[in-house]
N, CA and C of each residue as an Amber inpcrd file, in Angstrom:
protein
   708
  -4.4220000   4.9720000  19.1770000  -4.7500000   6.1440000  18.3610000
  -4.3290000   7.4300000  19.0880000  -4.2150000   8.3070000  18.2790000
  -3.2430000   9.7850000  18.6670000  -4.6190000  10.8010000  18.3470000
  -5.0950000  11.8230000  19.4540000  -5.7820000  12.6010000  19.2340000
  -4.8320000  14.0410000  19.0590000  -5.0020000  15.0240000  18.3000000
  -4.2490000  15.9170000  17.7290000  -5.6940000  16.8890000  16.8940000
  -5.1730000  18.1700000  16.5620000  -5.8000000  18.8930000  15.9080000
  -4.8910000  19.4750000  14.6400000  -5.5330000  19.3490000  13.1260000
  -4.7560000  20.1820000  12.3980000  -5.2990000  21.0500000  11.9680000
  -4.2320000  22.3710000  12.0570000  -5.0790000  23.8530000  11.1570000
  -6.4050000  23.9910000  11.8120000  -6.5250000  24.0610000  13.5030000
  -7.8160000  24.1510000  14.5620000  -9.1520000  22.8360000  13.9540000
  -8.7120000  21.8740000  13.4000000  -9.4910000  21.1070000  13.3660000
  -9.4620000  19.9900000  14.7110000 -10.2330000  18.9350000  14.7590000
  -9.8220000  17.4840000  15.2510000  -9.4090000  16.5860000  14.4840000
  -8.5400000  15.9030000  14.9290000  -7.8390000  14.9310000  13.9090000
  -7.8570000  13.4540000  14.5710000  -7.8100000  12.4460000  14.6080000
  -7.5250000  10.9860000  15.2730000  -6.4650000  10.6870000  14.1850000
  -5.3140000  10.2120000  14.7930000  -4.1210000   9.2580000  13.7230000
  -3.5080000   8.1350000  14.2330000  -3.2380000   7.3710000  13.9350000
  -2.5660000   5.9530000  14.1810000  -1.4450000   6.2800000  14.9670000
  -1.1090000   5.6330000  16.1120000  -0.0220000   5.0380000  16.6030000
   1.2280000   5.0530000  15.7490000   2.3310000   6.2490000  16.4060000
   3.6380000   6.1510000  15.4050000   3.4960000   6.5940000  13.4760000
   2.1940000   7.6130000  14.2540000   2.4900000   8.5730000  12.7330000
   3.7340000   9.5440000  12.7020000   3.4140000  10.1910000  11.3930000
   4.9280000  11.1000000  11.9050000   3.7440000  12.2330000  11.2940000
   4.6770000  13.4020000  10.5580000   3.8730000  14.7840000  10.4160000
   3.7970000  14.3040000   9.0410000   4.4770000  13.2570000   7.9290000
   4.2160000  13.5990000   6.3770000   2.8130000  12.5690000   6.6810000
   2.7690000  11.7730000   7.9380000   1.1370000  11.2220000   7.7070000
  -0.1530000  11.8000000   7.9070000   0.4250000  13.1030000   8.5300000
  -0.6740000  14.0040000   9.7220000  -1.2490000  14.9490000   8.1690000
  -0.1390000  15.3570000   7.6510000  -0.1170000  16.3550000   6.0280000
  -1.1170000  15.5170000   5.0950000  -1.5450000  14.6720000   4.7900000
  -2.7270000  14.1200000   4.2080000  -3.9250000  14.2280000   4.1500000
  -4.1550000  14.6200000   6.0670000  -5.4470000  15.4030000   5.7400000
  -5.3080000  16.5800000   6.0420000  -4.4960000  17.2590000   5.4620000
  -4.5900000  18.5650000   5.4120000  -5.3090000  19.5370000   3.9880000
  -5.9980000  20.4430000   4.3470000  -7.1810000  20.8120000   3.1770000
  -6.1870000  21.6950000   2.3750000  -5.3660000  22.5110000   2.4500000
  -4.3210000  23.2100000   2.2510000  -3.4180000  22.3490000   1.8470000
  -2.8820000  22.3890000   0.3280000  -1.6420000  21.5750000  -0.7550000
  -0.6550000  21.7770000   0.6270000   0.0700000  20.6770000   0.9980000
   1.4450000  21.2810000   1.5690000   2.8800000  21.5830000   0.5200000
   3.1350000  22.7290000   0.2290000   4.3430000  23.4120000  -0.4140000
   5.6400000  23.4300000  -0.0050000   5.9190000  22.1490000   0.9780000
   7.4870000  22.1340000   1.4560000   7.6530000  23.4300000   2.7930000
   6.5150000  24.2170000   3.1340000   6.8970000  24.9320000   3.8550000
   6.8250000  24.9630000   5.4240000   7.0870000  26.1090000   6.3240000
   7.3300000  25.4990000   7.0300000   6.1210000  24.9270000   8.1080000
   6.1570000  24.2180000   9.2250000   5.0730000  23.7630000   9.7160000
   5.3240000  23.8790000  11.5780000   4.4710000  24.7090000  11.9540000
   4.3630000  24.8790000  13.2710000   3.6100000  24.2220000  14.0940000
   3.9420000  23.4680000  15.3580000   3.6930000  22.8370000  15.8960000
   3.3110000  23.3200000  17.9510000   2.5180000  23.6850000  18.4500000
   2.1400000  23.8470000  19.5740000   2.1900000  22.0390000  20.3940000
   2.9480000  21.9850000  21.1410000   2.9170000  20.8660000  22.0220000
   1.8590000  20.9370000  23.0520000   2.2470000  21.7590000  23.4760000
   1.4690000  22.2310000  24.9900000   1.4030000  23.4690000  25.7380000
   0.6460000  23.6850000  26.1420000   1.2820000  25.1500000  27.1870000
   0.8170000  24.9700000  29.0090000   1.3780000  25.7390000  30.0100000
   1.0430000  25.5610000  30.9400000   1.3230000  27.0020000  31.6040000
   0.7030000  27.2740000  32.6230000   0.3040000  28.7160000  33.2190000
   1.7920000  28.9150000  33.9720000   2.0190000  30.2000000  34.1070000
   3.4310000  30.2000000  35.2010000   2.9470000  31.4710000  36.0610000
   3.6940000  31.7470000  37.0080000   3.2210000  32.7420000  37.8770000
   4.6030000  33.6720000  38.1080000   4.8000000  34.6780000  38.0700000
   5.8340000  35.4730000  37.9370000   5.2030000  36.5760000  38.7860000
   6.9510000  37.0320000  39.4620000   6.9240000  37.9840000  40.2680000
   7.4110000  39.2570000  39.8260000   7.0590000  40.4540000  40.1580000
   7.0470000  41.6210000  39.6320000   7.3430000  42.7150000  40.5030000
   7.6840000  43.8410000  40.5960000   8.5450000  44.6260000  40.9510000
   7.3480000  45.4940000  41.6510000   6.4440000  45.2450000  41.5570000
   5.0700000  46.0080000  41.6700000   4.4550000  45.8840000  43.1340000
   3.9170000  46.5570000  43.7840000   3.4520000  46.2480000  45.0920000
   1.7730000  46.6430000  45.3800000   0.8950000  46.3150000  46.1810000
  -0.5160000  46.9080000  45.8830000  -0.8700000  47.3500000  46.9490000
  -0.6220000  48.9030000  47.6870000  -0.5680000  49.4650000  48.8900000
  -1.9050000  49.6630000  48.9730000  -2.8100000  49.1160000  50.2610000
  -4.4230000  48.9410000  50.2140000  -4.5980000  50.4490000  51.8670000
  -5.1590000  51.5060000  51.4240000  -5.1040000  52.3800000  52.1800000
  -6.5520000  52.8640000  52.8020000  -7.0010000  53.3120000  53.5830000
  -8.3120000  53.6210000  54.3680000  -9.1020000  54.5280000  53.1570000
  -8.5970000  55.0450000  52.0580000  -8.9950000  55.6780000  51.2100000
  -9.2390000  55.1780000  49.9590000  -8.6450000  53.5110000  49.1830000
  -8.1740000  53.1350000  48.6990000  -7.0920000  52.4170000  48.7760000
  -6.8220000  51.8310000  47.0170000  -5.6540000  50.8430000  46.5880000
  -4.3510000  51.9710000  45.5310000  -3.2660000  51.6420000  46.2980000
  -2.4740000  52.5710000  45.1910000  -1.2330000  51.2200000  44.8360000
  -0.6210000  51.9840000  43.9820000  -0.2210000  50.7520000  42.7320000
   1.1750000  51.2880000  42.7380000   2.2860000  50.2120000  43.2310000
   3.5850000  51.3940000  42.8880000   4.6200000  49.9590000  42.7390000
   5.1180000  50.4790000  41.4010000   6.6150000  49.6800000  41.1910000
   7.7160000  50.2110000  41.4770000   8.3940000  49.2900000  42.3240000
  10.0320000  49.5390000  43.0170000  10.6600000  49.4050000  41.7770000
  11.4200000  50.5750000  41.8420000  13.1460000  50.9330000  40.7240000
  14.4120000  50.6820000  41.8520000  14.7270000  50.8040000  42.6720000
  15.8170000  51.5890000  43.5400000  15.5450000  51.3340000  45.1840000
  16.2120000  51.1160000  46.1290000  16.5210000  50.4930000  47.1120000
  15.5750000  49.5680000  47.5270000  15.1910000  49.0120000  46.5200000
  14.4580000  47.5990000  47.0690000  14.2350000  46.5550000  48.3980000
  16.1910000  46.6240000  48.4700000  16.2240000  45.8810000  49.9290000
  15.9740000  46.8100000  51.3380000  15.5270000  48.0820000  51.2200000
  15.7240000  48.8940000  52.5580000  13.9070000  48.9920000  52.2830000
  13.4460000  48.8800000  51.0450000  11.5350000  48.2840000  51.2660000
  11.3070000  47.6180000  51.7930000  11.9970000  45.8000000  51.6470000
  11.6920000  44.6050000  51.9010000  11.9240000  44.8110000  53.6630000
  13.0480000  45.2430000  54.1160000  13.2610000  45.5430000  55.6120000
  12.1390000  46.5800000  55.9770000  11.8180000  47.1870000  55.3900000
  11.2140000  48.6330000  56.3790000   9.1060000  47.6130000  55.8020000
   8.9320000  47.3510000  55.3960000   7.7340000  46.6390000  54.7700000
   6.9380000  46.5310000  56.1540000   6.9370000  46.0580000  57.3630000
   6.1070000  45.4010000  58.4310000   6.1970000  47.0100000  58.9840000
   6.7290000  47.8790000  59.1760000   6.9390000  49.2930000  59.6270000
   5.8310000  50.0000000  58.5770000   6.3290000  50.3550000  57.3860000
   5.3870000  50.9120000  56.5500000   4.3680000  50.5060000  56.5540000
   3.7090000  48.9540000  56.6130000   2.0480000  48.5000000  56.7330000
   1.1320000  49.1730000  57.7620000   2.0980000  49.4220000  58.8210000
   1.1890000  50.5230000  60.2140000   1.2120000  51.7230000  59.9150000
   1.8430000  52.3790000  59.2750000   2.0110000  54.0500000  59.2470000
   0.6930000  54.5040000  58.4140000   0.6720000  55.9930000  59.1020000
  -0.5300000  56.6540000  58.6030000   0.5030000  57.3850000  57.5840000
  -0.5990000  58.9160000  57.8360000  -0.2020000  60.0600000  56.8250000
   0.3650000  60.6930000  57.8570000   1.4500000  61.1520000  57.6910000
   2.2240000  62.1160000  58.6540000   1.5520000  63.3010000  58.1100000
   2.0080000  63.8250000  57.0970000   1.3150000  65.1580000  56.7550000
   0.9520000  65.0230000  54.7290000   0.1490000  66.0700000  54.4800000
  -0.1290000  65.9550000  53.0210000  -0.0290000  67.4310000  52.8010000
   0.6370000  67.8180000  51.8270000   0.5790000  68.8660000  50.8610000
   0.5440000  69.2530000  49.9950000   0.6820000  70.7120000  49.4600000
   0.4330000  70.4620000  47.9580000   1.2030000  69.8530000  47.0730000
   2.8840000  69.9370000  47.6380000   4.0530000  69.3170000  46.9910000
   3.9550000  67.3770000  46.8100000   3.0360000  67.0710000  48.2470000
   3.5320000  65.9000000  48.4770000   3.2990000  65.6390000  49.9940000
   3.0380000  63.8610000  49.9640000   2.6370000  63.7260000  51.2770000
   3.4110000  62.2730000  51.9330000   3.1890000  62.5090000  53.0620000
   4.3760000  61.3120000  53.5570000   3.7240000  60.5120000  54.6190000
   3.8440000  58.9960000  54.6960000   3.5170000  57.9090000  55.4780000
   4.8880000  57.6210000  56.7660000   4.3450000  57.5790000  57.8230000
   5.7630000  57.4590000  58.6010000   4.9800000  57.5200000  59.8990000
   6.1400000  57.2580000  61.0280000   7.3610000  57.4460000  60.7570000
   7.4890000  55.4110000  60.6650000   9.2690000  55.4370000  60.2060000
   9.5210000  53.8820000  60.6600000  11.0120000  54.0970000  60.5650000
  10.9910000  52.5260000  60.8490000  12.9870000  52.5020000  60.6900000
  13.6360000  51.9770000  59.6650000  14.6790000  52.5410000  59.0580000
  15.5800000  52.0150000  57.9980000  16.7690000  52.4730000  58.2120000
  17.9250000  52.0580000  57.5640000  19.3240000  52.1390000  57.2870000
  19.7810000  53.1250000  56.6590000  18.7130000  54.2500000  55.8140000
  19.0950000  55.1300000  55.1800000  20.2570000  56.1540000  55.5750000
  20.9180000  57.0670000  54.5880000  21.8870000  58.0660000  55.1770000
  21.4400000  59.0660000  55.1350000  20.4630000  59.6360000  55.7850000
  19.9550000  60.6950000  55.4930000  20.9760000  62.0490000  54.9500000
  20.6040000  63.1580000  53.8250000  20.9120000  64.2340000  53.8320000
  20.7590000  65.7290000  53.3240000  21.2260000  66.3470000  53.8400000
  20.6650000  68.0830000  53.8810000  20.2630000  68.3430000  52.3180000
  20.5700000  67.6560000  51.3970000  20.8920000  68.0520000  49.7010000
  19.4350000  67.9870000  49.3990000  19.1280000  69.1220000  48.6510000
  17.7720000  69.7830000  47.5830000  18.0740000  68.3880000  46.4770000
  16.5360000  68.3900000  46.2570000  16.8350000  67.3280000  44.9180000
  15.3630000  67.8180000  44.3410000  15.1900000  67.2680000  43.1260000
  14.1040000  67.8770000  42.1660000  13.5060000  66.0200000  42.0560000
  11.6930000  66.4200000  42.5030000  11.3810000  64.8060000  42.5580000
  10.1740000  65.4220000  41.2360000  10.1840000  64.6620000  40.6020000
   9.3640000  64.1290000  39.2940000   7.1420000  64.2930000  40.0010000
   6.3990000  64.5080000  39.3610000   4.4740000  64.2370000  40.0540000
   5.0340000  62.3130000  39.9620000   4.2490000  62.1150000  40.7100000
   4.4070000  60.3650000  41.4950000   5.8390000  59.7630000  42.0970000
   6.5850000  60.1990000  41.8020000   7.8220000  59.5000000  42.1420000
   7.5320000  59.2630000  43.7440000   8.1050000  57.7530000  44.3560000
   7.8430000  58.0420000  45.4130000   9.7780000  57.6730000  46.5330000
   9.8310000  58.0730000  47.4120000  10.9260000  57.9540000  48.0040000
  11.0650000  57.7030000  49.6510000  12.2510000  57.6790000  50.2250000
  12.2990000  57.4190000  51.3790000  12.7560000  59.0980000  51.9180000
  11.9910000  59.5170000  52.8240000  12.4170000  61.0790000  53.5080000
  12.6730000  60.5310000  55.1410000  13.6220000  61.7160000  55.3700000
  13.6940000  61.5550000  57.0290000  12.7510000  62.9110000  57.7750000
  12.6770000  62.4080000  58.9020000  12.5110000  63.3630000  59.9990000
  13.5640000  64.0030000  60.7170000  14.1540000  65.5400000  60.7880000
  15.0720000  65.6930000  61.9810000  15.9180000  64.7830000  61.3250000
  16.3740000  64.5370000  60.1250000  17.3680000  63.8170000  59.3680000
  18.0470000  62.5050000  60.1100000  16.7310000  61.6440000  60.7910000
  17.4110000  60.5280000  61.6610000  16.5750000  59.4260000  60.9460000
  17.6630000  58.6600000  60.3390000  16.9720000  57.0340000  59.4080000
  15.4020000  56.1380000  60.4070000  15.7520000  56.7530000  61.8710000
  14.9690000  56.3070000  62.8530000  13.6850000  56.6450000  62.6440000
  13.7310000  57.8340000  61.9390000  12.0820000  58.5960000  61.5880000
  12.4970000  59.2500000  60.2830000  11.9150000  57.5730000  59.4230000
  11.9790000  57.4250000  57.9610000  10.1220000  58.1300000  57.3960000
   9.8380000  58.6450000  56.3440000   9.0450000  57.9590000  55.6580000
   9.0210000  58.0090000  53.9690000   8.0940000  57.0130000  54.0360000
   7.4210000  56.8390000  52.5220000   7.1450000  58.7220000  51.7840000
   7.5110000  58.8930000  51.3380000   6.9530000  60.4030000  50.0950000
   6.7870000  60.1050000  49.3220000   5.8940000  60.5500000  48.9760000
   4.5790000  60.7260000  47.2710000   4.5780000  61.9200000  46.6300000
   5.5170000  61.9980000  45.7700000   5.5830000  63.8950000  44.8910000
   4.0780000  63.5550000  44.7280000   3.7400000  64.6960000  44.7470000
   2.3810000  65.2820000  43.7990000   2.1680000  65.9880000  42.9760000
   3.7400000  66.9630000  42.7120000   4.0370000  67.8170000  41.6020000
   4.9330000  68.0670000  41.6040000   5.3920000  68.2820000  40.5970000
   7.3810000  68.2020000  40.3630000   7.8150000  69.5820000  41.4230000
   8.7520000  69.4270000  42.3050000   9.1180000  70.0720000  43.0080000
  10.4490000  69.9670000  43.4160000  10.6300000  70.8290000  44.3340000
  12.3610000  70.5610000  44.5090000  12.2980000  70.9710000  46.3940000
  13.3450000  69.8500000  47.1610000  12.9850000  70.1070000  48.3280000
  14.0590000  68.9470000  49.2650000  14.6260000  69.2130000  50.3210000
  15.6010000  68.0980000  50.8960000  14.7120000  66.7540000  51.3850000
  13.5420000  66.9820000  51.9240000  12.9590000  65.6880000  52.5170000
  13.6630000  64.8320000  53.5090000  15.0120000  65.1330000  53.6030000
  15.8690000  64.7360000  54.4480000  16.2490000  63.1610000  53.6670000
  16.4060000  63.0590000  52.6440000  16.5510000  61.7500000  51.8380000
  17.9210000  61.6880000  51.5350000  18.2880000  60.3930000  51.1530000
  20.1490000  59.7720000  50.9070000  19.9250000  60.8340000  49.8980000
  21.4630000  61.2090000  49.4620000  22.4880000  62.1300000  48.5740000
  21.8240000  61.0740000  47.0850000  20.9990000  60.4100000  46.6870000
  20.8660000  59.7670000  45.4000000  19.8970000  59.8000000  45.2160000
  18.7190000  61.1170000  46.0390000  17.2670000  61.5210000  46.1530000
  16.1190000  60.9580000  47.0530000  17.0040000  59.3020000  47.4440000
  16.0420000  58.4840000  47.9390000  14.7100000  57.6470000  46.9500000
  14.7020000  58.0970000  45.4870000  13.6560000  57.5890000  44.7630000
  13.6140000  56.4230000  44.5950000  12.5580000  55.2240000  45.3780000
  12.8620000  54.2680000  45.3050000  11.2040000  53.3210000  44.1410000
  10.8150000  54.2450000  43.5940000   9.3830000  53.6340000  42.9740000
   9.1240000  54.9050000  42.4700000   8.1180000  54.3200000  41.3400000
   6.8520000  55.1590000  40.8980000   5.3960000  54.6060000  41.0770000
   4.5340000  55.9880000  41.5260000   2.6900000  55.3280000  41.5090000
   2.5250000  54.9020000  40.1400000   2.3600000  54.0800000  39.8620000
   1.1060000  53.1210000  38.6250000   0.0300000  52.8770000  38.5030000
  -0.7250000  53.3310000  39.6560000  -2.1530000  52.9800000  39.8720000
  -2.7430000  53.6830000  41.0260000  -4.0640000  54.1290000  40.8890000
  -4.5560000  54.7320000  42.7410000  -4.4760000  56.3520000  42.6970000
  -3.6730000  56.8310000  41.6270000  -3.4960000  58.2360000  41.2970000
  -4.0950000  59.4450000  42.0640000  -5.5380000  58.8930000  41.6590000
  -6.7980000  59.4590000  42.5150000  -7.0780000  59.5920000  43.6360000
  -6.4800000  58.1220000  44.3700000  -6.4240000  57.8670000  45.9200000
  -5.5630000  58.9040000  46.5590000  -4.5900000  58.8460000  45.8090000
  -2.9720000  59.9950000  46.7390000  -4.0530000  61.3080000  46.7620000
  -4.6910000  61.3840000  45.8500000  -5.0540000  63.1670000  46.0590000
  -6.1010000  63.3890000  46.7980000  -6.5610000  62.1200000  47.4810000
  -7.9260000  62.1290000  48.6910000  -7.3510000  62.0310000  49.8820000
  -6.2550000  61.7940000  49.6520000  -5.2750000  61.3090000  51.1770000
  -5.2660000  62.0200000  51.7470000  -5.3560000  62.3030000  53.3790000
  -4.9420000  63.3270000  54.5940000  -4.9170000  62.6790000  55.5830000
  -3.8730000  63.6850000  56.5490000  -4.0300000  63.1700000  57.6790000
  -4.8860000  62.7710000  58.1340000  -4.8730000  61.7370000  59.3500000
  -6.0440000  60.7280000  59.6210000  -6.0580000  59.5460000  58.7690000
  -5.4490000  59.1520000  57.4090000  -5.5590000  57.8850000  56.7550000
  -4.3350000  57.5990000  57.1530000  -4.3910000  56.1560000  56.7140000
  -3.4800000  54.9520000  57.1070000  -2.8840000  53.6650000  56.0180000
  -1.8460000  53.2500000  55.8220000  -1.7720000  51.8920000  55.0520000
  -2.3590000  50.7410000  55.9850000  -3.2380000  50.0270000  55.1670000
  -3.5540000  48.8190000  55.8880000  -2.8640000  47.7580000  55.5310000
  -2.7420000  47.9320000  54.3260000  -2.2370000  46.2300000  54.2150000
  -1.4070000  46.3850000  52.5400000  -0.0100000  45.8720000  52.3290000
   0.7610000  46.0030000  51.0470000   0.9200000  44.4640000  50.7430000
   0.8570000  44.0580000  49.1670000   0.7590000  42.8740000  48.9130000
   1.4330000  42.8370000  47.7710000   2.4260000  42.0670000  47.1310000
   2.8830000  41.6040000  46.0470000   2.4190000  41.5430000  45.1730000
   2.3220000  42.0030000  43.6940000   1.6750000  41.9850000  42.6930000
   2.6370000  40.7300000  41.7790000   1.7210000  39.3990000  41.6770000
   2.4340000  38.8370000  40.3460000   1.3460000  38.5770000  39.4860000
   1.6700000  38.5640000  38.5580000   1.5610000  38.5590000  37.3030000
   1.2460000  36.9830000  36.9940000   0.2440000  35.9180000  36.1160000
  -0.2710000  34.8700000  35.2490000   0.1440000  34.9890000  33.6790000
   1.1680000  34.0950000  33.4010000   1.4300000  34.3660000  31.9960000
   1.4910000  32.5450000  31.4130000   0.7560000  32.3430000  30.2170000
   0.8940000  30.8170000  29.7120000   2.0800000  30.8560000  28.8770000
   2.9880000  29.9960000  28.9810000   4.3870000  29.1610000  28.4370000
   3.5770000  28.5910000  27.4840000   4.1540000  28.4710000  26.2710000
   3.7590000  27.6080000  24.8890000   4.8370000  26.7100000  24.7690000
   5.1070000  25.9220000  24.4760000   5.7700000  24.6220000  24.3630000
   5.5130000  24.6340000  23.3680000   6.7590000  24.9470000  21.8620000
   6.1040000  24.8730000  20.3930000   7.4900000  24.6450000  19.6730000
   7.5980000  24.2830000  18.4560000   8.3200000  23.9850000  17.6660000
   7.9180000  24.7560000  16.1340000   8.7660000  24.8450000  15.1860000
   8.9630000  24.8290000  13.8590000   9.6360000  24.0310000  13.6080000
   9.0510000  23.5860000  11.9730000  10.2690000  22.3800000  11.3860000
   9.4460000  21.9550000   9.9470000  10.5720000  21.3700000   9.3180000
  10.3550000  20.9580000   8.1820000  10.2670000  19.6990000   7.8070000
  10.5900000  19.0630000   8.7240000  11.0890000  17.3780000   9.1440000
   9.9440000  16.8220000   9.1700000   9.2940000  16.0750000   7.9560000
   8.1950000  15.1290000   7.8180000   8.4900000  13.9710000   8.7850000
   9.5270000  14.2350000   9.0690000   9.3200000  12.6800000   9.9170000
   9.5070000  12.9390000  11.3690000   9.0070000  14.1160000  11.9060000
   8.5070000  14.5350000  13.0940000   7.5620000  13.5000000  13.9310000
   8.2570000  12.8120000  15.0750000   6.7610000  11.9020000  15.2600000
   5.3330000  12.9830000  15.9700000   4.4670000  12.1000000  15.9770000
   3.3680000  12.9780000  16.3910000   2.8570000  12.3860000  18.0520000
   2.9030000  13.3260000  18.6370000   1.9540000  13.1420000  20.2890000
   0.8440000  13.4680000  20.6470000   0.3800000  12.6960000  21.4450000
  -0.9170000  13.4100000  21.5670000  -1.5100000  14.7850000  22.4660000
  -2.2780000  15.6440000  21.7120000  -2.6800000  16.8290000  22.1660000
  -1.5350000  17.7350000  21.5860000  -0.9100000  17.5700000  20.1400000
  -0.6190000  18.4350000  18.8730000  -1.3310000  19.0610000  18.1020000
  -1.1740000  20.3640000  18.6940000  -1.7290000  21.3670000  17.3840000
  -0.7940000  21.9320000  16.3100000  -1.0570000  21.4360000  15.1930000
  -0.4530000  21.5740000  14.1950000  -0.7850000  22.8010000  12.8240000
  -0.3730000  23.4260000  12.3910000  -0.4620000  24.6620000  11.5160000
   0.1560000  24.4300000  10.4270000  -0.2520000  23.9340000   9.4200000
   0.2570000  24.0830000   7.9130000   0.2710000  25.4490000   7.2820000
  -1.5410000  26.3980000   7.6650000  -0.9260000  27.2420000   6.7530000
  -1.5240000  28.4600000   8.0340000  -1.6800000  30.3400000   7.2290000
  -2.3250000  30.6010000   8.3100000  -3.2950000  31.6210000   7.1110000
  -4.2380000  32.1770000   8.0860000  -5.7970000  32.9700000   7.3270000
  -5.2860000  34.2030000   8.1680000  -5.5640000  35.4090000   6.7810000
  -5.5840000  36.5400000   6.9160000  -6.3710000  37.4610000   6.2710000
  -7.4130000  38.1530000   7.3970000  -8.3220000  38.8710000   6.7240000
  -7.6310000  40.4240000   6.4850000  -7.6770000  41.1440000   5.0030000
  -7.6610000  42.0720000   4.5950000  -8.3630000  42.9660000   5.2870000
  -7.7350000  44.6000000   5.6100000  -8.4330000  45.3200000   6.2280000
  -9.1840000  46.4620000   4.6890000  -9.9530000  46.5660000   4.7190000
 -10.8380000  47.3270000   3.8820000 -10.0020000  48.9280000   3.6640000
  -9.7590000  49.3630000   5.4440000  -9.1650000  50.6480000   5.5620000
  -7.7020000  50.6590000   4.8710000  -7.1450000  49.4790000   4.6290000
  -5.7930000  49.8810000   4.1060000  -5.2090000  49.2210000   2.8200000
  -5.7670000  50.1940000   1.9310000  -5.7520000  49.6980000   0.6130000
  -4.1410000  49.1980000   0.1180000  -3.3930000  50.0670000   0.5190000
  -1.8880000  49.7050000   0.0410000  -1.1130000  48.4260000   0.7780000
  -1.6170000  48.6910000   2.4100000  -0.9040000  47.2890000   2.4160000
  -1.5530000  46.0350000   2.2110000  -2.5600000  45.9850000   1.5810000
  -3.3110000  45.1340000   1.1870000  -2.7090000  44.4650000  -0.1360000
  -2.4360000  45.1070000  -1.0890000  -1.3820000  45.2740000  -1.9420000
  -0.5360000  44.8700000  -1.5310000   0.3090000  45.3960000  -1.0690000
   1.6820000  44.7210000  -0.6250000   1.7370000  43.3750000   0.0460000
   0.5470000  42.9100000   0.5260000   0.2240000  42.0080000   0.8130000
   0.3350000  40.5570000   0.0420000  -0.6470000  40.8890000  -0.9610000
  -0.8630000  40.3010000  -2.1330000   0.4250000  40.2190000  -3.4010000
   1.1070000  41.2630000  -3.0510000   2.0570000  40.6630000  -3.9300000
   3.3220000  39.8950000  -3.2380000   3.5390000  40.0800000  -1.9880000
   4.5050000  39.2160000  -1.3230000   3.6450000  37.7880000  -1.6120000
   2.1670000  37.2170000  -1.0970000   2.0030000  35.8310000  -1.5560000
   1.1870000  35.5290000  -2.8120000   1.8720000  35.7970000  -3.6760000
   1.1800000  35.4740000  -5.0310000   1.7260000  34.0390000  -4.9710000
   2.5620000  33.7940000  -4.4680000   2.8270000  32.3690000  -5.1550000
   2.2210000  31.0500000  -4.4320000   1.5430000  31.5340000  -3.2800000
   0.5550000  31.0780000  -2.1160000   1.9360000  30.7870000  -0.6320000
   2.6800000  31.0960000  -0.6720000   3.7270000  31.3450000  -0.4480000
   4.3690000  32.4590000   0.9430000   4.5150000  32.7390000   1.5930000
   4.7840000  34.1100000   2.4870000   6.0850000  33.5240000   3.4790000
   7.5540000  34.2550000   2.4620000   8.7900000  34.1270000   3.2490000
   8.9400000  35.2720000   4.0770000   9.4010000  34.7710000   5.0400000
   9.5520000  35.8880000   6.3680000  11.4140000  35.6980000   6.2980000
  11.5890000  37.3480000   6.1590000  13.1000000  37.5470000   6.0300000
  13.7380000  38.2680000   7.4270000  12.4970000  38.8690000   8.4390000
  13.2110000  38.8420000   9.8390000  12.1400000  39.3770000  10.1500000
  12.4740000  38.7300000  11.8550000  11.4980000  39.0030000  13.0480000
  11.7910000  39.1720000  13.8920000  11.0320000  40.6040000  14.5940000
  11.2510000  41.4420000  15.2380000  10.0400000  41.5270000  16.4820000
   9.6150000  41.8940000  17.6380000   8.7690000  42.0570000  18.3250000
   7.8240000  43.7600000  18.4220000   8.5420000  44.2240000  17.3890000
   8.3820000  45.3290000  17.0000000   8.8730000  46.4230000  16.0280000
   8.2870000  46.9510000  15.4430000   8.9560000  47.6210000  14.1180000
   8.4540000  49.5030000  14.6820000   9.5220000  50.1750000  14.3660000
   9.4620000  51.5320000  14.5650000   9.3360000  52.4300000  13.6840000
């Protein structure tokens, strides 16, 4: 026997059913249409561009755009650095070492953007910068601004920051997302496995607040019916 669920019920079916045997007990007429099928799903773990800088003041939240690989190198350097200095423009973690080219050129940095600045314009005495308000200023950063991230999180933290704080510890942010393992099809003679969730039809509650598309609703399935002519992940 095959355990399966149809339309969020429980179902038990014989050994080497297919789907036109599973459609029998279905409470809902089946109309030839189409029929969705969930196999399985399983969790995945994904990596993300995001980093979670844990500071004597706080946690700040920043996703890498732009020289990624001179982060991944300078990373065990940046985990020790304090606050070199904080101002009103912006404040900087340092010093450490990187490959950068440092240079003399003014650039206009964005509130959060964060980048790589020099000291005395030597890659040797790099640091981390945190705009705090759109400003314009050399920082001693590569000719391409140096912007290598934006803050996403901790906002609050940057503006408690001063000299005397420190990064303690930066950690990888990934992300938990479940994979669905699913099918559509029309093919009654789909065999069936066990731990199939199956969907003949679907329930939709009317919103009270929206009288017209409620309407429009109702007249696309008058015929009990609802053809989908394209799909999109978003409509503008």
């Amino acid at each position: 026997m095959i355990d399966i669920e149809l339309d969020n019920k429980p179902l038990t079916v014989p050994d080497g059913s297919t789907l036109a045997d599973v459609l029998k007990h279905a409470e809902t007429p089946y109309k030839g249409t189409t029929i969705a099928i969930i196999k399985g799903t399983e969790e995945s773990k994904e990596a993300t561009a995001e980093y979670l800088i844990s500071t004597t003041k706080g946690d700040i939240g920043i996703e890498l755009s732009a020289h990624q690989d001179v982060w991944r190198d300078a990373e065990s350097g940046i985990v020790n650095s304090g606050v070199r200095w904080a101002g009103r423009d912006a404040l900087a973690f340092g010093p450490f070492k990187t490959g950068i080219a440092p240079s003399h050129r003014d650039h206009e940095y964005m509130r959060w953007d964060v980048l790589f600045g020099t000291g005395g314009y030597a890659a040797d005495n790099t640091y981390m910068v945190i705009s705090k308000k759109l400003h314009t200023a050399a920082h001693g950063a590569p000719l391409d601004s140096g912007v290598f991230g934006r803050i996403v999180s901790g906002r609050g933290v940057i503006e408690s920051l001063d000299t005397g704080d420190s990064i303690t510890g930066i950690a990888p942010v990934e992300r938990w997302g479940t994979i669905v393992n699913k099918i559509v099809t029309t093919d009654l003679a789909t065999g069936i496995e066990s731990g199939m969730r199956i969907f003949t039809c679907a329930t939709i509650e009317l919103s009270p607040d929206a009288p017209y598309g409620a309407e429009h609703l109702l007249a696309a399935v008058k015929d009990g019916v609802l053809a989908f002519s394209t799909v999109s992940h978003a409509f503008a």
